[in-house]
C-alpha positions in Angstrom: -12.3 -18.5 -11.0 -13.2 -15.6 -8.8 -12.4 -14.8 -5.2 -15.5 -16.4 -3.8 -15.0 -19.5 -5.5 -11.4 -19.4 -4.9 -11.9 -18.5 -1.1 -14.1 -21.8 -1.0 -11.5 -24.1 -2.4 -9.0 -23.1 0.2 -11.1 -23.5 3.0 -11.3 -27.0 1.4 -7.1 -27.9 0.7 -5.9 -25.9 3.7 -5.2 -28.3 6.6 -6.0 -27.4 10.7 -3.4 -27.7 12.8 -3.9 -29.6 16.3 -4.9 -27.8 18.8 -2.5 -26.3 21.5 1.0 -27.4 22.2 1.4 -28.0 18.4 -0.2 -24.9 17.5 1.8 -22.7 19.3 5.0 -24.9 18.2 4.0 -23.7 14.8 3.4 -20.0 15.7 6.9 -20.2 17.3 8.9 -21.9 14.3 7.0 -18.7 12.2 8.3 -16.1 14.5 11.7 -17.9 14.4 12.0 -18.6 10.8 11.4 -14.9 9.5 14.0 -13.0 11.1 16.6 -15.4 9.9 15.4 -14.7 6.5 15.8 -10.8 7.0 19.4 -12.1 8.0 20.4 -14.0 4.5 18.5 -11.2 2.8 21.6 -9.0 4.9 24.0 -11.2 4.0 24.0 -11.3 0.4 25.6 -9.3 -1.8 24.9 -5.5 -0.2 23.5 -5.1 2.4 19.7 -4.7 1.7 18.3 -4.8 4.9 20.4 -2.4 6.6 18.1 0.4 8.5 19.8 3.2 6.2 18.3 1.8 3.0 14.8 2.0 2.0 14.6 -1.4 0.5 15.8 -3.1 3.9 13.5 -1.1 5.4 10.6 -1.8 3.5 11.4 -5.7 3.9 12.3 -5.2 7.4 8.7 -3.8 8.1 6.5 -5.9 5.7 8.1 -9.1 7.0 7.4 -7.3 11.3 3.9 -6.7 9.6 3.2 -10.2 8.7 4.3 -11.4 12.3 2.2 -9.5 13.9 -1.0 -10.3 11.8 0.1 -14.5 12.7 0.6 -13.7 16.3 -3.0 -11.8 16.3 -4.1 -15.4 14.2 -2.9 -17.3 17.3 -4.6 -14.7 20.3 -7.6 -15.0 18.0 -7.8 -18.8 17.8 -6.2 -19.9 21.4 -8.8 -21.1 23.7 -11.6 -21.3 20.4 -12.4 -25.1 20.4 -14.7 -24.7 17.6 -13.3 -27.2 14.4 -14.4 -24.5 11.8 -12.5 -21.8 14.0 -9.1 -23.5 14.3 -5.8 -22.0 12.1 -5.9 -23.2 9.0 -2.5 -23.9 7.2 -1.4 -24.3 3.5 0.8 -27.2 4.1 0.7 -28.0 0.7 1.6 -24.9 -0.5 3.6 -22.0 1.3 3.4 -23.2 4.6 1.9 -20.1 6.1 -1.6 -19.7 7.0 -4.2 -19.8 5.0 -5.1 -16.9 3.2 -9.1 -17.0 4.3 -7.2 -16.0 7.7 -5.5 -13.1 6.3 -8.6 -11.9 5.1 -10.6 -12.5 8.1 -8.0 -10.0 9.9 -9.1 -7.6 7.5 -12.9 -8.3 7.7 -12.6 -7.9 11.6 -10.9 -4.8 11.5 -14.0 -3.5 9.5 -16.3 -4.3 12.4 -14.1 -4.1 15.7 -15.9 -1.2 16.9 -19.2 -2.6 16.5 -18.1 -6.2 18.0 -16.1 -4.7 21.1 -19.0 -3.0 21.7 -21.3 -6.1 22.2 -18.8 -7.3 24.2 -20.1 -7.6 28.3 -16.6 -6.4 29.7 -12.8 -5.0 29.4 -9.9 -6.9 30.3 -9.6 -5.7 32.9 -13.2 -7.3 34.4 -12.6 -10.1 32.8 -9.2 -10.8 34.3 -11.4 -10.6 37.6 -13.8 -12.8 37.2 -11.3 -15.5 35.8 -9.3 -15.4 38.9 -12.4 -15.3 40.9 -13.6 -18.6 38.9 -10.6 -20.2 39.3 -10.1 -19.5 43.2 -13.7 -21.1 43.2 -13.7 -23.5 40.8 -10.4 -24.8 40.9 -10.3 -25.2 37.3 -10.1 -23.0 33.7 -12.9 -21.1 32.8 -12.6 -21.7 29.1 -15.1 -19.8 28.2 -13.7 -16.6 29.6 -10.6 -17.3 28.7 -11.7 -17.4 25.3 -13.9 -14.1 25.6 -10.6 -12.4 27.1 -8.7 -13.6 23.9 -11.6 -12.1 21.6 -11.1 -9.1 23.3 -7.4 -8.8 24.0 -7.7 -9.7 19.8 -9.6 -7.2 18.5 -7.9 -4.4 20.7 -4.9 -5.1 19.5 -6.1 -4.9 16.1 -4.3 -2.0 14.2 -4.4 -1.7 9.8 -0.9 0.0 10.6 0.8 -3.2 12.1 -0.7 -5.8 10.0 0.0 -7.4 6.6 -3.2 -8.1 5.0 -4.4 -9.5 1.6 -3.1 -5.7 0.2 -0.9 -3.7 2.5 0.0 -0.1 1.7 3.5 0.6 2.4 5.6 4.1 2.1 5.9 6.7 -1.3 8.8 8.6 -0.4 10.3 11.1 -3.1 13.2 10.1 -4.9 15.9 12.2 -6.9 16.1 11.3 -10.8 18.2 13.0 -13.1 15.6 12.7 -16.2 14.4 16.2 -17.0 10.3 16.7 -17.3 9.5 14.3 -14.5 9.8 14.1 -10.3 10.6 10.2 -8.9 9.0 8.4 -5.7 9.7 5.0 -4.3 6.1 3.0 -3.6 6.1 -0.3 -1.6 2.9 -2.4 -0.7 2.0 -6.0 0.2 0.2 -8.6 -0.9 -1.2 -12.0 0.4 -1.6 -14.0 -2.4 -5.0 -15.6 -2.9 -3.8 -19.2 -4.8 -0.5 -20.0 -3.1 -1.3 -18.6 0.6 1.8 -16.9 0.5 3.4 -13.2 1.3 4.5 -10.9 -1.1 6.7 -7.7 -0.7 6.9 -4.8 -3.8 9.1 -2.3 -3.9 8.6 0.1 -7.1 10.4 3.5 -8.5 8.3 5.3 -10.9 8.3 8.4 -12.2 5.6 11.4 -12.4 5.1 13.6 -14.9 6.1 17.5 -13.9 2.3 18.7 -15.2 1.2 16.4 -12.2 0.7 17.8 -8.7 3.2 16.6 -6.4 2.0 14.0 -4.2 3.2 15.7 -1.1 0.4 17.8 -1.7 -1.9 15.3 -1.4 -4.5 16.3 -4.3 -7.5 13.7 -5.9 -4.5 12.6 -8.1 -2.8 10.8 -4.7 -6.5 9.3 -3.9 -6.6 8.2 -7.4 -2.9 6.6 -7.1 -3.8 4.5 -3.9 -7.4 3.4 -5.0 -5.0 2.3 -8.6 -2.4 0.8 -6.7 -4.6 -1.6 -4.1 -6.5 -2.5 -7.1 -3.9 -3.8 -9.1 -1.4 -4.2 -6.3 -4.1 -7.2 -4.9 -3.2 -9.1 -8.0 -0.1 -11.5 -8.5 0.8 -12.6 -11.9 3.0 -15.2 -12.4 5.6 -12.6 -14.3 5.9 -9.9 -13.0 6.2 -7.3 -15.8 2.3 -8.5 -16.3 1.8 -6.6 -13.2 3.8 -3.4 -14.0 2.2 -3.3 -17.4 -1.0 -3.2 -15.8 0.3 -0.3 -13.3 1.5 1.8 -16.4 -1.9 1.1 -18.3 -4.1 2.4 -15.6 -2.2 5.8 -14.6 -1.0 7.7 -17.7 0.9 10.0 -15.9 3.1 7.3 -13.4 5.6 5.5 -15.3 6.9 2.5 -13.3 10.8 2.1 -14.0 12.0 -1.0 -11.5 9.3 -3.1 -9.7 11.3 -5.6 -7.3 8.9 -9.0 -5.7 9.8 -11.1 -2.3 8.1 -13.6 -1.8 8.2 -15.6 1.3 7.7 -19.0 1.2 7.5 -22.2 1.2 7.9 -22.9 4.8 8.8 -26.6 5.5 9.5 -29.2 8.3 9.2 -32.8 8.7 5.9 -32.5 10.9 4.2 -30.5 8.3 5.3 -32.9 5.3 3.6 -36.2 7.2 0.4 -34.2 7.9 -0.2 -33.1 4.2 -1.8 -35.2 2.4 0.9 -38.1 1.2 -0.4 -38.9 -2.4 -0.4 -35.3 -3.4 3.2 -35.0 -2.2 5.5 -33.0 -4.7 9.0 -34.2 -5.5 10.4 -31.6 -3.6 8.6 -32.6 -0.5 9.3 -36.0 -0.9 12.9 -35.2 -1.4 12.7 -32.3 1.8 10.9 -35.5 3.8 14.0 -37.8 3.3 16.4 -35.5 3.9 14.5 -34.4 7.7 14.1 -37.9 8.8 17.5 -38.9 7.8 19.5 -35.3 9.0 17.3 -34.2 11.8 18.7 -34.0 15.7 16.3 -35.1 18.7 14.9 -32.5 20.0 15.1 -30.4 17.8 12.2 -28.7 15.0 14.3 -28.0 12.0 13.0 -26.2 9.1 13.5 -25.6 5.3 12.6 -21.7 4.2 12.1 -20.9 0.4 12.0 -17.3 -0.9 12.7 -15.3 -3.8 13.6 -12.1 -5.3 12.6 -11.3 -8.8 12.8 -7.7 -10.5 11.3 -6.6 -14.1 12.4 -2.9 -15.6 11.4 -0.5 -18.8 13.6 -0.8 -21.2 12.0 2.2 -23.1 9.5 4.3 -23.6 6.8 4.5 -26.5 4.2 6.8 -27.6 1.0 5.1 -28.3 -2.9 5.9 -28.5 -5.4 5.2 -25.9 -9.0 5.7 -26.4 -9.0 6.4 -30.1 -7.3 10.0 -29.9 -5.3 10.3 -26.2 -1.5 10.2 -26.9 0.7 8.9 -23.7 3.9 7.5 -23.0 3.7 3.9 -22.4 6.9 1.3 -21.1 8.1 -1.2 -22.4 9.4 -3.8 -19.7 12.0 -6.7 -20.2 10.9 -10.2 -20.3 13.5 -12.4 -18.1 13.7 -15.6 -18.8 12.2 -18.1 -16.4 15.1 -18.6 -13.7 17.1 -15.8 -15.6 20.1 -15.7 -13.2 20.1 -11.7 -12.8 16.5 -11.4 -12.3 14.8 -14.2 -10.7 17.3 -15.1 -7.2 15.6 -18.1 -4.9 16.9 -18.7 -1.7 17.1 -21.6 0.6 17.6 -21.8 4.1 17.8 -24.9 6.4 20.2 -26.4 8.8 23.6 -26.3 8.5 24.6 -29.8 8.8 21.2 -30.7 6.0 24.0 -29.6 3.5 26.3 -32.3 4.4 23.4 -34.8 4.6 21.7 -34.1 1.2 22.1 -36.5 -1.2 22.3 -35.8 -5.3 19.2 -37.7 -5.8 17.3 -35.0 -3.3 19.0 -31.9 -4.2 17.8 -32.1 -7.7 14.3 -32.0 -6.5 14.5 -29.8 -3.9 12.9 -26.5 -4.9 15.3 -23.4 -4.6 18.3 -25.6 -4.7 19.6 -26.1 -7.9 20.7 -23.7 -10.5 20.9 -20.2 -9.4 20.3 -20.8 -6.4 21.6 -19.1 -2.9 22.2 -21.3 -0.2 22.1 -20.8 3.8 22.9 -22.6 6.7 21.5 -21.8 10.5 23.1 -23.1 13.7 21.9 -23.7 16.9 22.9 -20.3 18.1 20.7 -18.8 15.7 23.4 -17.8 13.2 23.1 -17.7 9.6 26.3 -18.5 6.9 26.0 -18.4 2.7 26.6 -21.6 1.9 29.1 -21.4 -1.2 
């Protein structure tokens, strides 16, 4: 299937989400749900996302990046009463909005200048003449108000700030002790086209010392990037597909660690009843029970999967490309599906759902049983390893 064709068919499964008050109850449980993750992600074992470490800080940033890009979803798509323009969300799959959006964020950023500048007026004038419609009118002028969200949008619109269906993170250098090589640490992001869903990479490589340095910023760096959003884009369900691929495509890069987050799936009861019932997985059917039986009035509780997988080179071979070009080639380990060391899923929900659960739903429920690490929120915001 290719990205057209794929593009189509989510247009098709991804599900609008009412207008107003419910959207913006989504955008709020997005911007709430996140940072707790960064906070099991601190929690266990070291402490990743500390602001001294370069992991943390990659995560840190990747997951700011990807709030950023929903709250520019929600400016873009607040006073737009158009059907065809409302946020689409993958309820049956992470949760998170559609990836057509993501792209569209990209797409817009391509003409920004050109649309601002068809635009009658700046915020500022607009601001003006809403007031002065309002003062008049005694009512909402809908149509500026969407005009002033268009603009206030695309202004804010910044590559920099946004996670997008590839996002180039940081190459920092990195000391190695292996003689005939120099080391950098490489993170990017990646929206994933089938599942709708965020992924964060973090990769140390090596460089051959015949290579110039990066820092210098030679064709070799261009050719590194233009490799890396290539290949990067893609997301292979195993993840040493993916470094493979990297090693294949730059002989003189050799990828050592490549470490995967991905974020998602993002559940609540609300989102369970809108998707569409006879397509339900066990999971959500098992998530469902457990909401309407454990949730508190008043309250919009939430279920947040994500996972942490990492593939390595176990060694290095000398093969043959091209007929007569010798290079040095890895050779990455295979985990086994759900390997205990490699693959780590994560769920977090609300404290007192791990009281409620019953046998019958925990085996269903994705992330929960084996190998699995378990959190608990409070009202307070608070988040505690459930052991």
């Amino acid at each position: 299937m290719d990205a057209a064709t794929q593009i189509n068919a989510l247009e098709t499964q991804a599900s609008h989400l009412p207008k107003m008050e419910t959207s913006a109850q989504y955008f709020a449980l997005v911007r709430r749900s996140l940072p707790l993750m960064l906070k099991c992600l601190a929690t266990h074992g070291t402490p990743q996302v500390a602001k001294d470490i370069y992991e943390g800080q990659v995560v840190s940033d990747m997951v700011q990046r990807l709030l950023n890009s929903c709250s520019a979803l929600e400016t873009k798509h607040a006073f737009d009463d158009e059907a065809a323009a409302q946020v689409r969300v993958a309820l049956e799959e992470s949760g998170f909005p559609s990836y057509v959006h993501i792209d569209g964020l990209a797409v817009d950023l391509l003409h920004k200048d050109a649309t601002l500048g068809e635009m009658r007026s700046d915020q500022n004038h607009l601001k003006k003449l809403i007031v002065d419609f309002m003062f008049e009118e005694k009512r909402e002028p809908r149509v500026m108000l969407a005009e002033l969200a268009k603009r206030t949008y695309l202004e804010r619109l910044d590559r920099k700030d946004l996670f997008l269906p590839y996002t180039e993170g940081k190459l920092i250098p990195w000391k190695v002790s292996e003689a005939g090589v120099r080391g950098y640490l490489y993170s990017w992001g990646t929206y994933g086209v089938s599942l709708d869903c965020a992924y964060v990479h973090l990769m140390f490589m090596t460089q051959d010392l015949s290579e110039v340095p990066f820092e210098e910023k030679g064709d070799n760096l261009t050719e590194f990037l233009d490799i890396m959003s290539q290949e990067g884009s893609h997301v292979p369900d195993q993840l040493h597909i993916l470094a493979k691929s990297i090693d294949d495509k730059l002989d003189a890069i050799h990828p050592k660690v490549i470490k995967r987050v991905r974020i998602g799936p993002l559940r609540t009861k609300a989102m369970i009843e809108v998707s569409q019932q006879e397509k339900l997985s066990e999971g959500d059917e098992a998530l469902l029970s457990l909401f309407s039986r454990a949730s508190r009035p008043g309250e919009i509780d939430f279920a947040l999967m994500f996972s942490e997988e990492m593939t390595f080179s176990k060694e290095q071979v000398m093969t043959t490309k091209h007929f007569f070009k010798k290079v040095v080639q890895e050779v990455f380990f295979i985990p086994q599906l759900d390997d205990g060391e490699e693959l780590i899923r994560y769920i977090l929900m609300p404290h007192h759902f791990f009281q409620e659960i019953l046998p019958e739903e925990a085996q269903h429920i994705p992330h929960y049983y084996p190998h699995r690490v378990r959190f608990g929120y409070d009202h307070k915001e608070n988040v505690h390893e459930i052991r």
